[in-house]
Structures are given as C-alpha cells and as structure tokens.
C-alpha atoms as one frame of an Amber mdcrd trajectory, in Angstrom:
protein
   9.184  36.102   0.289   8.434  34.254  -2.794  11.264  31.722  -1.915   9.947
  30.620   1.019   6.530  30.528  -0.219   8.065  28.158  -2.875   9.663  26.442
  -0.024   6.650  25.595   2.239   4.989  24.519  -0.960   6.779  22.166  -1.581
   7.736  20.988   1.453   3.473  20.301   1.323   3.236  18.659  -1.508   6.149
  16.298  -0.784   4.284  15.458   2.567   1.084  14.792   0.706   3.306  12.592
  -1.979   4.573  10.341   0.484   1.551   9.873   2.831  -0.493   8.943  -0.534
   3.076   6.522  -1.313   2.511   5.305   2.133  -1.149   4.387   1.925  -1.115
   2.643  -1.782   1.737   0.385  -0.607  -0.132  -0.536   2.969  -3.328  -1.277
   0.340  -0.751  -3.171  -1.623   0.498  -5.105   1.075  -3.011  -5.966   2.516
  -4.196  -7.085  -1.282  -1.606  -9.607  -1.255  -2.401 -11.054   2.037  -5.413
 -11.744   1.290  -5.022 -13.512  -2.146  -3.048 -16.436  -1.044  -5.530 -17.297
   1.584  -8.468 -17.270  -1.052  -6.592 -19.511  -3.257  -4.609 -22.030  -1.105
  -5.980 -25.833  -0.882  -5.857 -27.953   2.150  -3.734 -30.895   0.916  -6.217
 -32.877   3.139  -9.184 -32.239   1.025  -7.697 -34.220  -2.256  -6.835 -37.506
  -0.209 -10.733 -37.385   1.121 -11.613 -37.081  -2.148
C-alpha cells in the first residue's frame, strides 16, 4: 500500500515538475523574442539622418 502511494506521488510531482519546466522555458522563449525587436535599428534611419 505504502509503495504505491509513494508511487503515484511521485509520479505527481514529476508531472507538476515538468509542466512548471515546460512553462518557464515557453516564458523564456517568448522573452527573447521580444528583446531583439525592441532593440534592432533600421539601417535606413542613420543614412536619413
């Protein structure tokens, strides 16, 4: 009894482990597409210039 209780414990907290794993790296991934797009220059804007 008490192995399987140990069993489908951790079976849970593994599952709740990788979904939070999942979700930082998708915020991860979404950080960094949005950083190049704030900093990038149009080349175009230092000839008018």
């Amino acid at each position: 009894m008490f192995k399987i209780a140990r069993r489908v414990a951790g079976i849970v907290a593994l599952t709740m482990l990788s979904f939070r794993a999942v979700g930082s790296f998708l915020s991860w991934v979404e950080r960094q597409e949005d950083e190049p797009q704030s900093v990038w220059t149009d080349e175009d804007e230092f000839e008018d210039a």
